[in-house]
ROGU-654168 format. One record per residue: x negated, y, z of N, C-alpha, C in turn; residue in one letter. Coordinates in steps of 0.02 Angstrom, whole numbers, padded with zeros to 5 digits, always signed. Layout:
XYZXYZXYZA/...
//
This chain:
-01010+00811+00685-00949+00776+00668-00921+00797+00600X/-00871+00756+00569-00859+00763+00519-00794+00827+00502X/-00793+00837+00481-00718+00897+00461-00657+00863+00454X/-00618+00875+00466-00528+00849+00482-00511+00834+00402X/-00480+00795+00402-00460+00769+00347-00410+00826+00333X/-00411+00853+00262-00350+00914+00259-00276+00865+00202X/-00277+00842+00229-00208+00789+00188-00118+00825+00208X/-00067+00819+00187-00029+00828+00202+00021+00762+00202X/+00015+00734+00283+00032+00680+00310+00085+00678+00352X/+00131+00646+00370+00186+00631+00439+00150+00602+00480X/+00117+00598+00518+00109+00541+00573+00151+00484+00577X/+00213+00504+00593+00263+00448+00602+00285+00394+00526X/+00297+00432+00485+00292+00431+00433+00239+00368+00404X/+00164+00403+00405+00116+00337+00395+00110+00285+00458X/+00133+00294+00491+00135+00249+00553+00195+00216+00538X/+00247+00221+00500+00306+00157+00466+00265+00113+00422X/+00248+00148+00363+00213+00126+00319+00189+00075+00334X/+00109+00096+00388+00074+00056+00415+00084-00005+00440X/+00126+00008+00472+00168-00056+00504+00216-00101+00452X/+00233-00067+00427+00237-00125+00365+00198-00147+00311X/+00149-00129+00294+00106-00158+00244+00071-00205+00304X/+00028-00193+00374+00007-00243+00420+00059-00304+00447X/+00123-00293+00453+00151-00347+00445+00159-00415+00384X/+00165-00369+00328+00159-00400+00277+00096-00449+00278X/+00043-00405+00262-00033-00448+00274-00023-00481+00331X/+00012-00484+00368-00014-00550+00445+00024-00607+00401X/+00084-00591+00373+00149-00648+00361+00132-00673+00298X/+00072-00656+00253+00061-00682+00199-00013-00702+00193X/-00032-00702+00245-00126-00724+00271-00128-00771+00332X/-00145-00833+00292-00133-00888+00313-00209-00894+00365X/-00201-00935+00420-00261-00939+00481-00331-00928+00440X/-00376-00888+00453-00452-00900+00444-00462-00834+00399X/-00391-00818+00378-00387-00769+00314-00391-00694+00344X/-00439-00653+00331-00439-00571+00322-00390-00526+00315X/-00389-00477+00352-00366-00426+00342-00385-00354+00383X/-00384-00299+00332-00431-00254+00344-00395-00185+00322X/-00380-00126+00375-00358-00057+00343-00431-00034+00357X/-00418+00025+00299-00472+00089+00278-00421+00148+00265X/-00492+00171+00297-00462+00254+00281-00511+00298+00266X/-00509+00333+00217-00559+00367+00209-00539+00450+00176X/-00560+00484+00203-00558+00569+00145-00583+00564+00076X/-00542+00598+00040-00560+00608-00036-00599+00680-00036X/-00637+00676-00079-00695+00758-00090-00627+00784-00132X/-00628+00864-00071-00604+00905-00101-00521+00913-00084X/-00538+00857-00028-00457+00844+00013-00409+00787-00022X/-00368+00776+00040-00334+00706+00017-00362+00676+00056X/-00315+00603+00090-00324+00537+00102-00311+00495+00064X/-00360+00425+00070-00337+00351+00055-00332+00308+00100X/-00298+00288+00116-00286+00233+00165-00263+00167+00115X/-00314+00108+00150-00294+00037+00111-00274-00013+00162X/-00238-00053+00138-00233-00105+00183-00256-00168+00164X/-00289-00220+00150-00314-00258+00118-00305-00329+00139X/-00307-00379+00113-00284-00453+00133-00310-00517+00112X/-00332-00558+00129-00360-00626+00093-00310-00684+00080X/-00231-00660+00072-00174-00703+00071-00154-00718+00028X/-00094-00726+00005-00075-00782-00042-00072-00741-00114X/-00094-00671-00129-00085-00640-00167-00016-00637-00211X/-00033-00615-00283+00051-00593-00340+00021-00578-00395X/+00066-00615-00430+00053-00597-00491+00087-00529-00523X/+00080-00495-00570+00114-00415-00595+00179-00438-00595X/+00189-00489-00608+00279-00487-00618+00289-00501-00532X/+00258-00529-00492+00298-00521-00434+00285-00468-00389X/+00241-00428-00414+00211-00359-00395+00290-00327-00381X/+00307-00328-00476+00378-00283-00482+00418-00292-00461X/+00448-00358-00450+00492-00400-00413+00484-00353-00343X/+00434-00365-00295+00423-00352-00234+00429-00267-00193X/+00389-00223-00260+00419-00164-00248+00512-00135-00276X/+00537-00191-00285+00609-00160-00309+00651-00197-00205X/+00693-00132-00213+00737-00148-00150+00752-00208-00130X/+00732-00271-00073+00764-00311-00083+00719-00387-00112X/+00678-00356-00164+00660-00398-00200+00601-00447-00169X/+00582-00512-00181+00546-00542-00145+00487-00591-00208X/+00434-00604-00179+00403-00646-00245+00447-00715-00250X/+00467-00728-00190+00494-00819-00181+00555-00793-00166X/+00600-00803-00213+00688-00792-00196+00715-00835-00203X/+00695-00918-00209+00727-00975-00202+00735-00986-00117X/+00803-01028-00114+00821-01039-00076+00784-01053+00000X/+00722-01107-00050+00680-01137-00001+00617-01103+00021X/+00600-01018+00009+00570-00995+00024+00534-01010+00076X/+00440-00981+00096+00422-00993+00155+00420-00933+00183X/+00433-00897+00184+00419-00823+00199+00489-00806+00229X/+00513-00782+00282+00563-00747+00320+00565-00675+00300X/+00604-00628+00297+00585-00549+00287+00658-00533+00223X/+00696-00464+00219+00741-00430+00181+00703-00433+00144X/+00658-00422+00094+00605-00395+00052+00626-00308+00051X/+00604-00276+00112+00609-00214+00110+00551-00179+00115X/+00502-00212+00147+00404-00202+00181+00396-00148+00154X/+00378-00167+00079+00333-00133+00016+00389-00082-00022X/+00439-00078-00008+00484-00055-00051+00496+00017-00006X/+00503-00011+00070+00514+00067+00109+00448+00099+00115X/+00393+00058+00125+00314+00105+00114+00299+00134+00073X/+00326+00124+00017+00320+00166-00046+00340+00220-00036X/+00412+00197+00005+00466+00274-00012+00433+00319+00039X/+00414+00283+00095+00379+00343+00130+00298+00387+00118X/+00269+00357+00074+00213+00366+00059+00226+00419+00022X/+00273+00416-00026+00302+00451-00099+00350+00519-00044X/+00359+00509-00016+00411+00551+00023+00363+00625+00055X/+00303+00580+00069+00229+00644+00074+00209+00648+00011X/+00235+00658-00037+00193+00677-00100+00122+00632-00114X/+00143+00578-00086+00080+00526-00084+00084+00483-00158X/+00050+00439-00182+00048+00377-00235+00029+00333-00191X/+00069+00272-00232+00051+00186-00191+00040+00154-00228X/-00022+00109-00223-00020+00055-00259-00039-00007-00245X/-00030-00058-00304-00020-00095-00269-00073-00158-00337X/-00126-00196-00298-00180-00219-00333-00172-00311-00294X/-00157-00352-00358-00162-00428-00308-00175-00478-00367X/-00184-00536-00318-00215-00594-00371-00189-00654-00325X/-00149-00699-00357-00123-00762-00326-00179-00786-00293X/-00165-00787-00234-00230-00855-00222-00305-00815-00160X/-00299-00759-00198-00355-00692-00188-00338-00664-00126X/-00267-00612-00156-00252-00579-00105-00240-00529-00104X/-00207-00464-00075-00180-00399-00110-00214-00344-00077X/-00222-00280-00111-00231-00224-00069-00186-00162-00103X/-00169-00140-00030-00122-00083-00062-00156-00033-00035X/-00149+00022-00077-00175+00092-00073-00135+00153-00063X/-00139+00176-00026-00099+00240-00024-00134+00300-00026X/-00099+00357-00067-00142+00406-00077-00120+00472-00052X/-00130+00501-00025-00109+00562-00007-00149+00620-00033X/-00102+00677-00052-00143+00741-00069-00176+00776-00006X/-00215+00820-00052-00223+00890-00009-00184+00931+00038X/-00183+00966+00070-00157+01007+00111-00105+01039+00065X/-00147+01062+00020-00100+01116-00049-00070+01078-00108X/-00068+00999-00099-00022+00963-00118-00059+00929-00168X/-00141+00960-00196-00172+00921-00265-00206+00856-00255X/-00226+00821-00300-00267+00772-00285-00318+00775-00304X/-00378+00757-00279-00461+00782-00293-00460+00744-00374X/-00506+00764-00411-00522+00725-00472-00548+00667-00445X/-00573+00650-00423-00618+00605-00399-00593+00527-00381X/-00518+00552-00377-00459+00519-00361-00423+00463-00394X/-00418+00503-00462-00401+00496-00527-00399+00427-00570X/-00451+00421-00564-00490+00359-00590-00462+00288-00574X/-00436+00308-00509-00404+00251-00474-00351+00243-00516X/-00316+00256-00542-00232+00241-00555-00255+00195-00645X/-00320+00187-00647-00309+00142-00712-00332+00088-00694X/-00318+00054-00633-00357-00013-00596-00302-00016-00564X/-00242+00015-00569-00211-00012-00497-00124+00003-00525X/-00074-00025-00507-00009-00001-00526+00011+00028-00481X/+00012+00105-00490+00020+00156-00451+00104+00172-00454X/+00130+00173-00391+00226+00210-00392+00203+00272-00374X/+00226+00325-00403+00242+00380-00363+00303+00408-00399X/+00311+00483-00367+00384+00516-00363+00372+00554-00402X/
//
């Protein structure tokens, strides 16, 4: 068997998260459409956990829009989407709250995946890691 992931995680904590980035993906992935979490260990410690989606995707400006408090891609009246726009905005904070990075990768039409990153036990992130944050608009604290 494999060795324990050495991350420094909440349970409860990524279990909010979780539940809101999978809500999100159900409410923005229209019938027939995908959706998929991963999790995997980073060499040298650390988690990634993704959540991934075949839905209506975002463009960077409604990326920013969406991670600000509140904020929503569709803020006209006639919106189709129900929801505070809080999802993505409190997963961050809790992700970031473990010394984690979030990000957040989408394409109108495509579909989004968000990434969350968690350190090591001793709080670092593997090099290996790294690489990621120039493909992806990473929040952290």
């Amino acid at each position: 068997p494999s060795p324990p992931v050495q991350a420094s995680v909440s349970r409860e904590l990524i279990a909010q998260a979780l539940s809101n980035l999978i809500d999100n993906a159900l409410k923005f992935t229209l019938a027939g459409g995908e959706i998929e979490v991963r999790a995997h260990p980073v060499d040298g410690g650390g988690l990634v956990v993704e959540v991934c989606d075949t839905g209506v995707g975002m463009t960077e400006a409604e990326i920013v829009d969406v991670l600000a408090p509140f904020g929503q891609a569709d803020s006209t009246l006639s919106r189709l989407y129900e929801g505070a726009g809080l999802g993505l905005t409190l997963a961050s904070a809790l992700v970031r709250s473990m010394n984690g990075a979030f990000a957040v990768e989408s394409e109108p039409q495509k579909g989004t995946t968000i990434r969350m990153r968690f350190p090591a036990s001793d709080g670092t992130f593997a090099a290996s890691e790294t690489a990621c944050a120039e493909t992806a608009m990473w929040v952290s604290g």
